[in-house]
PDB file of N, CA, C, O and CB in Angstrom:
ATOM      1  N   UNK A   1     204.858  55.917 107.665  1.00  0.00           N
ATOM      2  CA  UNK A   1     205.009  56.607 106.402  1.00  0.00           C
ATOM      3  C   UNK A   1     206.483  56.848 106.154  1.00  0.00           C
ATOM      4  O   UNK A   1     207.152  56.990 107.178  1.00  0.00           O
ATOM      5  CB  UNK A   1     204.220  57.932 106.390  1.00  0.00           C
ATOM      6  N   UNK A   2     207.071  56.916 105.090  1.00  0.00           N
ATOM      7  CA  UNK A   2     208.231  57.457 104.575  1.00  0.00           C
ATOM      8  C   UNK A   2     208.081  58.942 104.249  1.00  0.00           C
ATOM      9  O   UNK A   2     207.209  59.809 104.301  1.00  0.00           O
ATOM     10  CB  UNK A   2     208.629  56.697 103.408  1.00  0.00           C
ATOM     11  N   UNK A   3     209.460  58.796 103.859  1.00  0.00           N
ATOM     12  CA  UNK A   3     209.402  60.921 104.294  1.00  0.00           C
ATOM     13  C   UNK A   3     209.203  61.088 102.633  1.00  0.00           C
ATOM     14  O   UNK A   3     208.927  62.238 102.292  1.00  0.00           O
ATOM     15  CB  UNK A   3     211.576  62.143 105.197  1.00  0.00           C
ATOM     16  N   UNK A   4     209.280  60.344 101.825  1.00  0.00           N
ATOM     17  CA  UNK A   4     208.870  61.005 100.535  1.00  0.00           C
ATOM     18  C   UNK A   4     206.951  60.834 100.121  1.00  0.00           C
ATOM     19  O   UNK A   4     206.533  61.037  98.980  1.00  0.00           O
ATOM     20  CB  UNK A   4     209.963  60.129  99.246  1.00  0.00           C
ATOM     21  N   UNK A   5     206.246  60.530 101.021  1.00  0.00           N
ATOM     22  CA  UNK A   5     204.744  60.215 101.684  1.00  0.00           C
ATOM     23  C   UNK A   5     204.049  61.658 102.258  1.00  0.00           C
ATOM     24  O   UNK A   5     202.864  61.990 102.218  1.00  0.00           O
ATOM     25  CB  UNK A   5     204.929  59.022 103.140  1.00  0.00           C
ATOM     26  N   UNK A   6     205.202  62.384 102.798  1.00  0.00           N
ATOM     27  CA  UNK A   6     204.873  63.387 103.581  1.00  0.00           C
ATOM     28  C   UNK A   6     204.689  64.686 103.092  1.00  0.00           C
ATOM     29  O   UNK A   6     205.624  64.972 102.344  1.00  0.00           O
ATOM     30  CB  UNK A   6     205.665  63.432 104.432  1.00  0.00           C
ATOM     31  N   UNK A   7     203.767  65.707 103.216  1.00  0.00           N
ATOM     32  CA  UNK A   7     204.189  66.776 102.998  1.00  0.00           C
ATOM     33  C   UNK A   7     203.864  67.784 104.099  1.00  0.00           C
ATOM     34  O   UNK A   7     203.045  67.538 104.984  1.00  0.00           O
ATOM     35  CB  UNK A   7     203.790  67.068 101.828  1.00  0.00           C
ATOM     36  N   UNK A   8     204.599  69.021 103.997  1.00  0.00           N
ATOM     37  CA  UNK A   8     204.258  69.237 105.498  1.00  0.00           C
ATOM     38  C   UNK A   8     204.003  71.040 104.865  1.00  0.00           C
ATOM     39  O   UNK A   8     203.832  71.318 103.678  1.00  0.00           O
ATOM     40  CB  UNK A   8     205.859  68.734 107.018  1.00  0.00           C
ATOM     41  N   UNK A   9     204.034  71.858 105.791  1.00  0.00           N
ATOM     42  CA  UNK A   9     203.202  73.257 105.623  1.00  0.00           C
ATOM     43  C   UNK A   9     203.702  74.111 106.328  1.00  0.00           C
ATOM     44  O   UNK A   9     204.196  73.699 107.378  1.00  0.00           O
ATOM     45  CB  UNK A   9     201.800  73.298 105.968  1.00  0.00           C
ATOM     46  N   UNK A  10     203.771  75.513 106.060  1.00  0.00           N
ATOM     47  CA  UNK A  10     204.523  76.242 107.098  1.00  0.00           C
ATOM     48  C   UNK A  10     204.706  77.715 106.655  1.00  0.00           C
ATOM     49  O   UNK A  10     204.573  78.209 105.535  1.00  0.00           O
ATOM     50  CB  UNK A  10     205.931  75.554 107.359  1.00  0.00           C
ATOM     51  N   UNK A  11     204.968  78.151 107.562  1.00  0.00           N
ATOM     52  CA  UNK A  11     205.186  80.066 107.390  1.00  0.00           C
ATOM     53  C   UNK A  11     206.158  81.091 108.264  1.00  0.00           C
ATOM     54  O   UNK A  11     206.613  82.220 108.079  1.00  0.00           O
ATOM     55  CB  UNK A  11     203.706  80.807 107.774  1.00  0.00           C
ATOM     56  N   UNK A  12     206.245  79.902 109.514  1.00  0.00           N
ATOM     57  CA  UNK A  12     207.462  80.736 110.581  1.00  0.00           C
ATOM     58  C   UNK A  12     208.417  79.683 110.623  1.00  0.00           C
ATOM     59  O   UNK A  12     208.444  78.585 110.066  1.00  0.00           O
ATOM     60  CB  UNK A  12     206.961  81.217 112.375  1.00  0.00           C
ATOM     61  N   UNK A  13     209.408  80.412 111.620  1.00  0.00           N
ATOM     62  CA  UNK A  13     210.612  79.639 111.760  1.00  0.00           C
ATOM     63  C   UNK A  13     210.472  78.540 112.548  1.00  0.00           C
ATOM     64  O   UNK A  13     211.244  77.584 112.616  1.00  0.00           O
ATOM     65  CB  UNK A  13     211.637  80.359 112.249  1.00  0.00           C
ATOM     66  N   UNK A  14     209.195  78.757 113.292  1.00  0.00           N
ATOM     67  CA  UNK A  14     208.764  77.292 114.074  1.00  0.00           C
ATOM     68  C   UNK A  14     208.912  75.907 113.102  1.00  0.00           C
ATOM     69  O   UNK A  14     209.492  74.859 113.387  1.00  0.00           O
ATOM     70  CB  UNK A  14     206.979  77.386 114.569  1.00  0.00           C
ATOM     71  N   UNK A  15     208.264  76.226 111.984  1.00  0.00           N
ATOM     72  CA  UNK A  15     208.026  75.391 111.065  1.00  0.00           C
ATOM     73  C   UNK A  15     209.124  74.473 110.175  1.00  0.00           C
ATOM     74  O   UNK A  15     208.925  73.448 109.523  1.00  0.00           O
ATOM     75  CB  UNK A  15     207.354  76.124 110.362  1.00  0.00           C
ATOM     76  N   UNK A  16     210.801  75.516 110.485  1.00  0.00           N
ATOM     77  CA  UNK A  16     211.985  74.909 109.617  1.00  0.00           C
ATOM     78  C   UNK A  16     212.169  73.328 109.921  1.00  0.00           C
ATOM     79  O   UNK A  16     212.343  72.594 108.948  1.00  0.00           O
ATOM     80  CB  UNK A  16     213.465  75.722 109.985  1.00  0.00           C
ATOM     81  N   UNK A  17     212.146  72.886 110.940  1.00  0.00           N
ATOM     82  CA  UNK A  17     212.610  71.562 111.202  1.00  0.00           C
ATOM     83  C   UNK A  17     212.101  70.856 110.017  1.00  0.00           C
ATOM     84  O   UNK A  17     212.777  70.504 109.050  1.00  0.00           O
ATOM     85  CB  UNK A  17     212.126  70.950 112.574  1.00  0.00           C
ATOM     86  N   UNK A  18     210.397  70.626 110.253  1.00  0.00           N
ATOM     87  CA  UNK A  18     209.992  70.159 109.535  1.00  0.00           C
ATOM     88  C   UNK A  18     210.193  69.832 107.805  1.00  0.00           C
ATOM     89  O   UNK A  18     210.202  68.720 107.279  1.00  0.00           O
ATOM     90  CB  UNK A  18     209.320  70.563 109.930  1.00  0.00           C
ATOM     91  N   UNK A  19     210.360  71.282 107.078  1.00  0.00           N
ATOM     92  CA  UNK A  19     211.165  71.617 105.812  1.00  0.00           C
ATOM     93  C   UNK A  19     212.353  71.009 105.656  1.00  0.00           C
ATOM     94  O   UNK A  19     212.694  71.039 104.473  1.00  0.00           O
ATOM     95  CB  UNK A  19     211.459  72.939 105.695  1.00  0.00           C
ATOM     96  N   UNK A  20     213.397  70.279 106.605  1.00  0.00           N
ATOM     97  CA  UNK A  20     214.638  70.297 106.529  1.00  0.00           C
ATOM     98  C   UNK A  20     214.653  68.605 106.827  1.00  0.00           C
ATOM     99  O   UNK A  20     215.763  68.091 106.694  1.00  0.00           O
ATOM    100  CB  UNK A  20     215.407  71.437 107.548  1.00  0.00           C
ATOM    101  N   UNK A  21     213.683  67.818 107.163  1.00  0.00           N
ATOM    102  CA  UNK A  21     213.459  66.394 106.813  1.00  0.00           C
ATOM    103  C   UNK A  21     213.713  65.551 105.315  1.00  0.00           C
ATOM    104  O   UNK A  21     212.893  65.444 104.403  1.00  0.00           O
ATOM    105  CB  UNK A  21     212.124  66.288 107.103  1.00  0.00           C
ATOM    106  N   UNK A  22     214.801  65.119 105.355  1.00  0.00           N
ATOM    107  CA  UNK A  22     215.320  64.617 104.337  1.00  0.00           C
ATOM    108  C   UNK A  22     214.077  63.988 103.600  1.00  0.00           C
ATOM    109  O   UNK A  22     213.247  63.381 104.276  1.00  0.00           O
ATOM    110  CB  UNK A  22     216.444  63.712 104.711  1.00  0.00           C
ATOM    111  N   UNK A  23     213.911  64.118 102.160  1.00  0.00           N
ATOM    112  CA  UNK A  23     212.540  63.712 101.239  1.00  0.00           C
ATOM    113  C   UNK A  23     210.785  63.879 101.463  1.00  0.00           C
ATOM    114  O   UNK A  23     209.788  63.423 100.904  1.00  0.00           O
ATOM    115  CB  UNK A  23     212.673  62.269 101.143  1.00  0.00           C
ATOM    116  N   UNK A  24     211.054  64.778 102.583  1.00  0.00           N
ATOM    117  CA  UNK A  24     209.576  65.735 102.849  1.00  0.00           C
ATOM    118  C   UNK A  24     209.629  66.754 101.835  1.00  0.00           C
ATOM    119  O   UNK A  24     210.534  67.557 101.605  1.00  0.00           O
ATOM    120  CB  UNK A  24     209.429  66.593 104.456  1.00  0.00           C
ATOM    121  N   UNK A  25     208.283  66.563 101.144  1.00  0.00           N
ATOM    122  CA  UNK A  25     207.810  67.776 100.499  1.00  0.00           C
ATOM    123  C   UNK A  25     206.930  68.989 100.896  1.00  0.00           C
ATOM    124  O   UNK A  25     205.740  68.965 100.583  1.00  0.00           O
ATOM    125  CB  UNK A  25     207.279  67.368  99.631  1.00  0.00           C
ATOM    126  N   UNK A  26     207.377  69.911 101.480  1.00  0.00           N
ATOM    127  CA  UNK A  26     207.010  71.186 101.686  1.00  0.00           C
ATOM    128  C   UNK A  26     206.588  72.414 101.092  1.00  0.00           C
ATOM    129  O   UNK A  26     206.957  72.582  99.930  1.00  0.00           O
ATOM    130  CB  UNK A  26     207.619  71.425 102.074  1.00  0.00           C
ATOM    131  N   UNK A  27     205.909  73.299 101.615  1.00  0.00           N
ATOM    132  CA  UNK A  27     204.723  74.661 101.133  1.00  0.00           C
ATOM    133  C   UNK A  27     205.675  75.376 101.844  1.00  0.00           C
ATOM    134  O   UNK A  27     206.224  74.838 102.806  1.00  0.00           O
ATOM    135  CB  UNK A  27     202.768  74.824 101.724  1.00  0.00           C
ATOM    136  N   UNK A  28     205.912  76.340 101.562  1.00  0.00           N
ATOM    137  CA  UNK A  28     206.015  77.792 102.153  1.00  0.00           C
ATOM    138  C   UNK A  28     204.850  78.602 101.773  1.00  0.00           C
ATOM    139  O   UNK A  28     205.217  79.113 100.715  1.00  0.00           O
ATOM    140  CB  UNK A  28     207.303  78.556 101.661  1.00  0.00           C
ATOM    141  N   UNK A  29     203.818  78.962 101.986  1.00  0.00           N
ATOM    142  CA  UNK A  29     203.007  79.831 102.135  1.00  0.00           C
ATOM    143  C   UNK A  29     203.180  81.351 101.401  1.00  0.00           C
ATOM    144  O   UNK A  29     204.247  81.835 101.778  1.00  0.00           O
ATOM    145  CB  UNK A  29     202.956  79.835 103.423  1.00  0.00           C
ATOM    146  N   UNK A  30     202.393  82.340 100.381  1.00  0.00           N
ATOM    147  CA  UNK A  30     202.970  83.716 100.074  1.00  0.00           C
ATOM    148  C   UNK A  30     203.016  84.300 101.240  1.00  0.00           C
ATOM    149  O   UNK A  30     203.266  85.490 101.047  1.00  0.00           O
ATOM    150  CB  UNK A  30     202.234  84.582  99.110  1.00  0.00           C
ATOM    151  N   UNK A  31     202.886  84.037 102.510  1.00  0.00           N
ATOM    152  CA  UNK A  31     202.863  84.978 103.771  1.00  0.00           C
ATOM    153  C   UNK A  31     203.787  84.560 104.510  1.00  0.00           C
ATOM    154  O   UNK A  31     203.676  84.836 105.704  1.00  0.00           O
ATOM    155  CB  UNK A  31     201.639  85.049 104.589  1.00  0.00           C
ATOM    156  N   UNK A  32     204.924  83.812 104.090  1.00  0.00           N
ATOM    157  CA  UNK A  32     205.706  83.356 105.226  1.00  0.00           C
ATOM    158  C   UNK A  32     206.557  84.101 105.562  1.00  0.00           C
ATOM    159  O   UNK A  32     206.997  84.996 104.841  1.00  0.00           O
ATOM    160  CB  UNK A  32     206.272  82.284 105.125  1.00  0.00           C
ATOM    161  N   UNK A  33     206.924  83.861 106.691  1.00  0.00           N
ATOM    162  CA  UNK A  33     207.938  85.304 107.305  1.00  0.00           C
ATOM    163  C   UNK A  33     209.741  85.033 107.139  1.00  0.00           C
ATOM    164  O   UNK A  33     210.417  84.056 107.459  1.00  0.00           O
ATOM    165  CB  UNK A  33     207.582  85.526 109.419  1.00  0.00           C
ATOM    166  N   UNK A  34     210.122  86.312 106.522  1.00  0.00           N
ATOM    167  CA  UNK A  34     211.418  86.372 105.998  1.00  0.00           C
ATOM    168  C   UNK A  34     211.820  85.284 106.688  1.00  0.00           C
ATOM    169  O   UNK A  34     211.997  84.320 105.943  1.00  0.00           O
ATOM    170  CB  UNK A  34     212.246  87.638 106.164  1.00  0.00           C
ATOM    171  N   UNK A  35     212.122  84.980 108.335  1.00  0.00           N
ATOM    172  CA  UNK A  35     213.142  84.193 108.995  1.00  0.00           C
ATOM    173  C   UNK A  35     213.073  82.794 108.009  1.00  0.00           C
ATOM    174  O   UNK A  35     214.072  82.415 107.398  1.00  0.00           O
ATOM    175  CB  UNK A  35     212.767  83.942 110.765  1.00  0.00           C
ATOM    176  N   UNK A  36     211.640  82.013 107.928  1.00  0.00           N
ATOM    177  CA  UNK A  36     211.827  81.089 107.312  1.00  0.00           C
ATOM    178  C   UNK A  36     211.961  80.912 105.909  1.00  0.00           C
ATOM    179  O   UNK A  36     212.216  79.763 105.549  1.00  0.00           O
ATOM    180  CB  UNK A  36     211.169  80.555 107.667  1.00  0.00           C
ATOM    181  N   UNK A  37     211.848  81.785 105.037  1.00  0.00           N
ATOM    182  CA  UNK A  37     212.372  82.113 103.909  1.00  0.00           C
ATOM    183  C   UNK A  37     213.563  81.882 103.922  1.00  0.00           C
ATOM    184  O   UNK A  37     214.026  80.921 103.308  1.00  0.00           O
ATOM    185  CB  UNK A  37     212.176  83.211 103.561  1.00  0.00           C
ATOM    186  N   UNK A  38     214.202  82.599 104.526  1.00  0.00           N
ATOM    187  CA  UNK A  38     215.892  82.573 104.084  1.00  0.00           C
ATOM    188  C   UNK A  38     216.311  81.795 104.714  1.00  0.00           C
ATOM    189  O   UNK A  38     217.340  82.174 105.272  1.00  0.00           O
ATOM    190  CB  UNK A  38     216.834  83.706 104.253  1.00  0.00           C
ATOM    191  N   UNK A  39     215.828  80.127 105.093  1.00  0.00           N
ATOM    192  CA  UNK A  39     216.494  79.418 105.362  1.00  0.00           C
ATOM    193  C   UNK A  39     216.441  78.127 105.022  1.00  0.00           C
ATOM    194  O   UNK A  39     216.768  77.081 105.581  1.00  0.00           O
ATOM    195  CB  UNK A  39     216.558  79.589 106.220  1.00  0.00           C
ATOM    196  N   UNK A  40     215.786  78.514 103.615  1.00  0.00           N
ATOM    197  CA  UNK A  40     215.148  77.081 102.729  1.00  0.00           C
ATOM    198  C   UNK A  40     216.071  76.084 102.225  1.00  0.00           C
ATOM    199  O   UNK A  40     215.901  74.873 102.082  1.00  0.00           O
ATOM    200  CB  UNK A  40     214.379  77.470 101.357  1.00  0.00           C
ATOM    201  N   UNK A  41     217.494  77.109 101.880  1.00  0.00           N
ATOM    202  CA  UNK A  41     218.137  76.222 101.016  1.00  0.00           C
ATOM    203  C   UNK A  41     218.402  75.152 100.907  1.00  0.00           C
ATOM    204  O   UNK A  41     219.580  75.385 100.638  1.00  0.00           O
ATOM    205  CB  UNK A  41     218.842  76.391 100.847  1.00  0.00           C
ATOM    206  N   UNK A  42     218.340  73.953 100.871  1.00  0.00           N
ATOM    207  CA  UNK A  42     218.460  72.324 100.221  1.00  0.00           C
ATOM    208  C   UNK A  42     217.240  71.881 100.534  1.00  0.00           C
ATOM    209  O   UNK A  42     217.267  70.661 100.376  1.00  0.00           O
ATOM    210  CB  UNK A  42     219.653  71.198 100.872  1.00  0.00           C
ATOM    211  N   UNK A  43     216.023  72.277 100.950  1.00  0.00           N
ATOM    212  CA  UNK A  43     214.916  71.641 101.255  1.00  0.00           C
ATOM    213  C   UNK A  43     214.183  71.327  99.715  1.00  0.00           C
ATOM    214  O   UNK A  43     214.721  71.764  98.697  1.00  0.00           O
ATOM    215  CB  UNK A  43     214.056  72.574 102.331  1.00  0.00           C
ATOM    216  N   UNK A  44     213.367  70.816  99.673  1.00  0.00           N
ATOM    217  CA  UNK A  44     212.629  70.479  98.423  1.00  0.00           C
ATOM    218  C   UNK A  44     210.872  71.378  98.694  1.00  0.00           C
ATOM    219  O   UNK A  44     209.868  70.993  99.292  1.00  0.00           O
ATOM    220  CB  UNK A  44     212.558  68.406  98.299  1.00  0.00           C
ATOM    221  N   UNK A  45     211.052  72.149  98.240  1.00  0.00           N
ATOM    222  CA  UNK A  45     209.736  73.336  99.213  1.00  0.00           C
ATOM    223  C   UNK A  45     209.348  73.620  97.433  1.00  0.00           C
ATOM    224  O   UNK A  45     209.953  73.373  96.390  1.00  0.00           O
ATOM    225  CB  UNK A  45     210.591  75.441 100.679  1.00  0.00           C
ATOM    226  N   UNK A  46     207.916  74.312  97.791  1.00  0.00           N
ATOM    227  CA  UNK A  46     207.346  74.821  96.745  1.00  0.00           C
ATOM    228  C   UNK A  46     207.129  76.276  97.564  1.00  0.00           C
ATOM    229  O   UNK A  46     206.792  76.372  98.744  1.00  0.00           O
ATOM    230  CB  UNK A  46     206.010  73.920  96.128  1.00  0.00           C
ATOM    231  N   UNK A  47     207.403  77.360  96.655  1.00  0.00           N
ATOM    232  CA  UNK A  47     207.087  78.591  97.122  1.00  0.00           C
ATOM    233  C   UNK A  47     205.505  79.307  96.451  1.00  0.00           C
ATOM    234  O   UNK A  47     205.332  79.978  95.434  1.00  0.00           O
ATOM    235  CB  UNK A  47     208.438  79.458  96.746  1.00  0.00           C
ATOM    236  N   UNK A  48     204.818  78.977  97.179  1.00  0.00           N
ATOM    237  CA  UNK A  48     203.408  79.454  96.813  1.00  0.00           C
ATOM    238  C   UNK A  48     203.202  80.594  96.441  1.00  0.00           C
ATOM    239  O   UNK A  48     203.991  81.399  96.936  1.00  0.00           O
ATOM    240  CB  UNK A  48     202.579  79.369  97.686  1.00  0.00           C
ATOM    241  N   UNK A  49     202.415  81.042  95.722  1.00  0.00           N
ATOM    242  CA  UNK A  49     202.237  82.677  95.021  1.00  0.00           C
ATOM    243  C   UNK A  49     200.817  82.995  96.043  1.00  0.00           C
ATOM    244  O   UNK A  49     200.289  84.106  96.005  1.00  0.00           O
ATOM    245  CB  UNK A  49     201.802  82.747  92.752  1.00  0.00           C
ATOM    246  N   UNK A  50     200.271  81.864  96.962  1.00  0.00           N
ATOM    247  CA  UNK A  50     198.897  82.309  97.683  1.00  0.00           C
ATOM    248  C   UNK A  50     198.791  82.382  98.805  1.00  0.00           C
ATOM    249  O   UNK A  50     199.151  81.253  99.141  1.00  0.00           O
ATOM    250  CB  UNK A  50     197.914  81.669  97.515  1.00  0.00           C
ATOM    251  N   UNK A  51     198.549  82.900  99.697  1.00  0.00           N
ATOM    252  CA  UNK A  51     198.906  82.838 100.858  1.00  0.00           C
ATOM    253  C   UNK A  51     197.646  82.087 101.559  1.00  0.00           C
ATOM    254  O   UNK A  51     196.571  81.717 101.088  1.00  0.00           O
ATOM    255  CB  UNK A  51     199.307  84.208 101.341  1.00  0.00           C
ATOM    256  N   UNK A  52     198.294  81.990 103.107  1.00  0.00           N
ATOM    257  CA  UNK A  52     197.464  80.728 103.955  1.00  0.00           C
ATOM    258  C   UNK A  52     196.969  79.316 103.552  1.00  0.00           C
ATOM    259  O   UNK A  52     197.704  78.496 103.003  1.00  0.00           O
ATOM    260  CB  UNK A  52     196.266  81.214 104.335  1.00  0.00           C
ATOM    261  N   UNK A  53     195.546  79.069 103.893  1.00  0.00           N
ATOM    262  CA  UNK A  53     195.406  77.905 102.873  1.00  0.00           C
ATOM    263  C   UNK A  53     195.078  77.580 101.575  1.00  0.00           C
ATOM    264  O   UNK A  53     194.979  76.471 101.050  1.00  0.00           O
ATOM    265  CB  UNK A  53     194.817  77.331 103.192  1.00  0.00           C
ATOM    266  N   UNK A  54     194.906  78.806 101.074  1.00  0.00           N
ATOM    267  CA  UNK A  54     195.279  78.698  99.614  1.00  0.00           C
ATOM    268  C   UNK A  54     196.374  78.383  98.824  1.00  0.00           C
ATOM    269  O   UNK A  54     196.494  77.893  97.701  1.00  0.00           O
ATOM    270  CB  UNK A  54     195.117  79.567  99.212  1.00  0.00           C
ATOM    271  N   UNK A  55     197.246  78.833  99.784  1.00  0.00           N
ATOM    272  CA  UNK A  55     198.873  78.088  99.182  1.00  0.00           C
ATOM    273  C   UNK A  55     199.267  76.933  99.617  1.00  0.00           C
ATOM    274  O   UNK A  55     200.391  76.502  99.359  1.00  0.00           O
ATOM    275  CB  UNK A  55     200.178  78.840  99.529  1.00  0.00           C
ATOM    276  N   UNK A  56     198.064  76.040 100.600  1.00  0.00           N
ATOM    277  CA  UNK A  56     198.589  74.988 100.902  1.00  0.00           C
ATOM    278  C   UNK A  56     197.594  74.178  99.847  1.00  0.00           C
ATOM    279  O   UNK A  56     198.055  73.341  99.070  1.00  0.00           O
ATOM    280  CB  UNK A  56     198.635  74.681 102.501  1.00  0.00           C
ATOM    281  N   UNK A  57     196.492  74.441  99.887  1.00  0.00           N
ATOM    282  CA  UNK A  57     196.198  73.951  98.274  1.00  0.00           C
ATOM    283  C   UNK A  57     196.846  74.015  97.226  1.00  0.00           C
ATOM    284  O   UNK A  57     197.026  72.999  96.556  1.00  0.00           O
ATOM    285  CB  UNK A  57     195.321  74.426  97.751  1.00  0.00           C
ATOM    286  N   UNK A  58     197.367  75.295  96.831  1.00  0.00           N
ATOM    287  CA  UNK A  58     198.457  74.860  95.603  1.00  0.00           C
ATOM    288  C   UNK A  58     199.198  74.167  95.320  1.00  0.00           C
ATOM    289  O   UNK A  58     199.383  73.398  94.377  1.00  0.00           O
ATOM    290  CB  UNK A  58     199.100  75.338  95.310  1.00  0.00           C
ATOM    291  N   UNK A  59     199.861  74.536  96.513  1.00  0.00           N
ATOM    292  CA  UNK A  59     201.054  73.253  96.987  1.00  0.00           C
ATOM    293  C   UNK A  59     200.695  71.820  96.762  1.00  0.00           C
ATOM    294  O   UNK A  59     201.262  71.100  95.941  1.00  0.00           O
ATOM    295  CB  UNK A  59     201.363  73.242  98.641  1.00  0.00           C
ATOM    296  N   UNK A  60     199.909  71.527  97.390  1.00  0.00           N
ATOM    297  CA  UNK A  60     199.040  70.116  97.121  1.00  0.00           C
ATOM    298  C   UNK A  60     199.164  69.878  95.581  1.00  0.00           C
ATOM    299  O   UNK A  60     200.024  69.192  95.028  1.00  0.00           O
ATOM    300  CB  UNK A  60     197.250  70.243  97.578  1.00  0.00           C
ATOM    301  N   UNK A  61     198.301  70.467  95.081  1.00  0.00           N
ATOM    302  CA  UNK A  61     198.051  70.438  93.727  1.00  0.00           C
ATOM    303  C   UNK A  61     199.359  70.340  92.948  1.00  0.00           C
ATOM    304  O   UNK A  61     199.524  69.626  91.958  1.00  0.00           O
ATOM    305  CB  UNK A  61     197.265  71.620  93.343  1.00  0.00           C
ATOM    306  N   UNK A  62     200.399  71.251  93.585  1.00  0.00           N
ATOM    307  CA  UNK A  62     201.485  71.482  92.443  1.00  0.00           C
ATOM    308  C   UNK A  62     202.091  69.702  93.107  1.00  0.00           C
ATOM    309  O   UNK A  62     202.659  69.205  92.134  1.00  0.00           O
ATOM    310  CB  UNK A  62     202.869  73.399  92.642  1.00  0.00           C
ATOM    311  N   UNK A  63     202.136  68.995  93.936  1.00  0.00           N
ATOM    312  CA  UNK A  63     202.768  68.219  94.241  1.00  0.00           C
ATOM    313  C   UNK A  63     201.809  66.317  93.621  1.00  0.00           C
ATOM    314  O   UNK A  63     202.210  65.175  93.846  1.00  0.00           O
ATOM    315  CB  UNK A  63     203.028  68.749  95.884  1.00  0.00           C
ATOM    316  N   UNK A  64     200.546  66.768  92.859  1.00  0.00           N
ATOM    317  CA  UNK A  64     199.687  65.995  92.559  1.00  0.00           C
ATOM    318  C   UNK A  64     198.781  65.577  93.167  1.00  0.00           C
ATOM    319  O   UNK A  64     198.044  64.639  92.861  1.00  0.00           O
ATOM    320  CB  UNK A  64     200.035  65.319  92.259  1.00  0.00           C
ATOM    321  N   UNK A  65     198.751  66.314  94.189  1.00  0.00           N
ATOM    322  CA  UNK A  65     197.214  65.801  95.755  1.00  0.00           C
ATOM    323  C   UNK A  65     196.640  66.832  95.716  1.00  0.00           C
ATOM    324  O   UNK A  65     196.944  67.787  96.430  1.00  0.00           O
ATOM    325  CB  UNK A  65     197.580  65.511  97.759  1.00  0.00           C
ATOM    326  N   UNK A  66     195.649  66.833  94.830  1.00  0.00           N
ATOM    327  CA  UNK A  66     194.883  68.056  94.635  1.00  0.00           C
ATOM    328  C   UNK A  66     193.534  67.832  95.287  1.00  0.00           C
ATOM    329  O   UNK A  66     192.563  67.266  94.786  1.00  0.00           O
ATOM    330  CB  UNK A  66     194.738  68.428  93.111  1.00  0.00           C
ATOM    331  N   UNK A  67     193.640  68.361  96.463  1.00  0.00           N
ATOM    332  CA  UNK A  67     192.258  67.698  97.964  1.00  0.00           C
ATOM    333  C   UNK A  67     191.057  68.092  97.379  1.00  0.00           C
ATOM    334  O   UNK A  67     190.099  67.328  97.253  1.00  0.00           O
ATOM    335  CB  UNK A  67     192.242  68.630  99.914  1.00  0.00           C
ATOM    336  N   UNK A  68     191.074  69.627  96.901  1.00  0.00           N
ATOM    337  CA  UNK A  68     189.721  70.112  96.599  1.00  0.00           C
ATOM    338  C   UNK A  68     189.369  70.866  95.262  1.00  0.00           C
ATOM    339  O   UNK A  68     188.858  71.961  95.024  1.00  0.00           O
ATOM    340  CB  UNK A  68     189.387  70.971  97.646  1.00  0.00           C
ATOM    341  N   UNK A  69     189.973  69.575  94.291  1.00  0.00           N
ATOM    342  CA  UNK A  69     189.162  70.034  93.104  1.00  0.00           C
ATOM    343  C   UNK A  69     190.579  70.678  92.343  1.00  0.00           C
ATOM    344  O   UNK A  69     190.966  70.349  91.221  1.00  0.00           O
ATOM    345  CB  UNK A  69     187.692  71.286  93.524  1.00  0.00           C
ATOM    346  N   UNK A  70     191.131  71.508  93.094  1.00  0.00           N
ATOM    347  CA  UNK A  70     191.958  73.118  92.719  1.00  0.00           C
ATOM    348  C   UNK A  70     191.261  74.138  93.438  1.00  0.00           C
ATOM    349  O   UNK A  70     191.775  75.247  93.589  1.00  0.00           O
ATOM    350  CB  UNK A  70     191.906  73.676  90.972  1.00  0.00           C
ATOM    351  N   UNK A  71     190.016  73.824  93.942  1.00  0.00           N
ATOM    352  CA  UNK A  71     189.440  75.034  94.349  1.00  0.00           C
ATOM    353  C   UNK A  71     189.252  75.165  95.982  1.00  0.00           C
ATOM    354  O   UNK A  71     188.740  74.233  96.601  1.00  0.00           O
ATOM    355  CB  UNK A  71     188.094  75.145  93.609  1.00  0.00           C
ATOM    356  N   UNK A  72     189.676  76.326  96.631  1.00  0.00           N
ATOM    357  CA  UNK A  72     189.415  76.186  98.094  1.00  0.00           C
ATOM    358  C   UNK A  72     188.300  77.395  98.546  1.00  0.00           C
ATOM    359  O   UNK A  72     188.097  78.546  98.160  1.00  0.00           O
ATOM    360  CB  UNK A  72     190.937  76.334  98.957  1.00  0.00           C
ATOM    361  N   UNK A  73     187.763  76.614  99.450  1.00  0.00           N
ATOM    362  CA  UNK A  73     186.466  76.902 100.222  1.00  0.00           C
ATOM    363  C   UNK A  73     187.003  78.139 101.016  1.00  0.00           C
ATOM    364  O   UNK A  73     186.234  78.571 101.875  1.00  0.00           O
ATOM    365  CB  UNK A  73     185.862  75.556 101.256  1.00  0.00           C
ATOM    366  N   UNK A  74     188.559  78.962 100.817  1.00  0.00           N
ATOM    367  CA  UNK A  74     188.881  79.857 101.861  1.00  0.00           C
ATOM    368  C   UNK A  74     188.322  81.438 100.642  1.00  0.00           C
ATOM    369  O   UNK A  74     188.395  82.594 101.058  1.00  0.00           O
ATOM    370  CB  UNK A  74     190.963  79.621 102.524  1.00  0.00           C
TER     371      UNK A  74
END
């Protein structure tokens, strides 16, 4: 896959690497924790208004891969 293929998901600082992959499209989650918040800058991230997997559905959706409808089973 190419990195503009990818999207990836996340909420802690475990998760920055991933965000920081040149042409990965990324979720931040409404629950993500300050550390990885404030360390988004140049990533191409969507900041979700939903938290868990509801914001990774959005995300989806806001990125055109809308898995379930718009609607999640959480």
């Amino acid at each position: 896959f190419s990195a503009h293929e990818v999207v990836v998901a996340g909420d802690t600082e475990n998760d920055l690497t991933m965000f920081q992959v040149p042409g990965v499209r990324a979720i931040a989650v409404a629950n993500a924790l300050p550390g990885l918040l404030s360390r988004l800058d140049g990533c191409q991230v969507h900041l979700a208004g939903a938290p868990d997997a509801d914001g990774v559905i959005e995300g989806l959706t806001r990125f055109g891969l809308n898995p379930a409808g718009g609607r999640s089973s959480v």
